[in-house]
N, C-alpha and C positions, 0 to 999 in steps of 0.2 A: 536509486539504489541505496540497501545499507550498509551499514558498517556493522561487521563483525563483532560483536561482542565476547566472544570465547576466541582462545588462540590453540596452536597445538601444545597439547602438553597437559594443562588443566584440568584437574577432575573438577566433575559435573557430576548432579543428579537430573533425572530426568523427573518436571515437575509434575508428570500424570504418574507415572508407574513405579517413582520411588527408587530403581538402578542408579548402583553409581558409574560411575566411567570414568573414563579420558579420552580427552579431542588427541586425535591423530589424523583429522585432514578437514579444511574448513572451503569451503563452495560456497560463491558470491550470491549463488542463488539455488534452486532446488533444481539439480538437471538429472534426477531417474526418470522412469518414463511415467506418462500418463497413467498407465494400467496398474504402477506400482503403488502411483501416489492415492489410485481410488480403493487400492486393496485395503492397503497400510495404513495411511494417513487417517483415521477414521475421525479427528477432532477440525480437519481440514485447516491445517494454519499454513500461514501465505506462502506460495513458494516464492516471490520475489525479494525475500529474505533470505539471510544465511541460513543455509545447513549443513550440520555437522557429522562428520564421520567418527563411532564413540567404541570403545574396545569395555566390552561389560565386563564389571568386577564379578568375579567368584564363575565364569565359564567360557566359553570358547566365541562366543555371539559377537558380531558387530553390528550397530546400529546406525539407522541414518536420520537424524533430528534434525526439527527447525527451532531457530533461534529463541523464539517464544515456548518452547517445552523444553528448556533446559535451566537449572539455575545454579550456584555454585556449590559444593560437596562441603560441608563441615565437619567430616570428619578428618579432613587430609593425613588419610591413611594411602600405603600403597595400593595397586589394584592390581588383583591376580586373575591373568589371564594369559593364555600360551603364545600370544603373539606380544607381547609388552617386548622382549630382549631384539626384536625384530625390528622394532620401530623407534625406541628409544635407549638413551646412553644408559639413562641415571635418573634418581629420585631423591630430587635435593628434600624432601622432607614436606615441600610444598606445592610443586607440580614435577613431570615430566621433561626431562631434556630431551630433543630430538636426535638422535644420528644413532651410527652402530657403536656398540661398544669399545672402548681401548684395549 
């Protein structure tokens, strides 16, 4: 098994498609289904690696990435998307807090 290299909260780009995001939920390994992964997955990276669950900046889309097509956002800007106040507190400037708001 691996270890997680992204945590919740983190904005990421995704290193084929260029989106930015944020992790809001991390899986030890790849568990959607077979049919998904032959639809979707079209670069085929491992699923016995992390994958990440990613809230797209600038629309309503959620993503599901493996650990080897993500890499860090250097713009650490916020990311606007309708579900962000849902998932998380705050945006210390750098990532994501997790919980609901105060």
């Amino acid at each position: 098994m691996k270890y997680a290299k992204w945590n919740v909260g983190q904005l990421v780009q995704h290193r084929l498609f260029g989106y930015r995001g944020v992790i809001y939920d991390v899986d030890a390994e790849f568990l959607l289904t077979d049919e998904w992964y032959e639809r979707m997955a079209k670069s085929r990276p491992p699923k016995d690696e992390p994958w990440y669950r990613v809230l797209v900046d600038g629309s309503d889309v959620e993503t599901y990435v493996a650990q080897c097509n993500l890499e860090p956002d250097e713009l650490h800007e916020p990311i606007e998307h309708p579900d962000i106040a849902r998932v998380f507190r705050s945006f210390n400037g750098d990532r994501y807090v997790a919980g609901q708001p105060n």
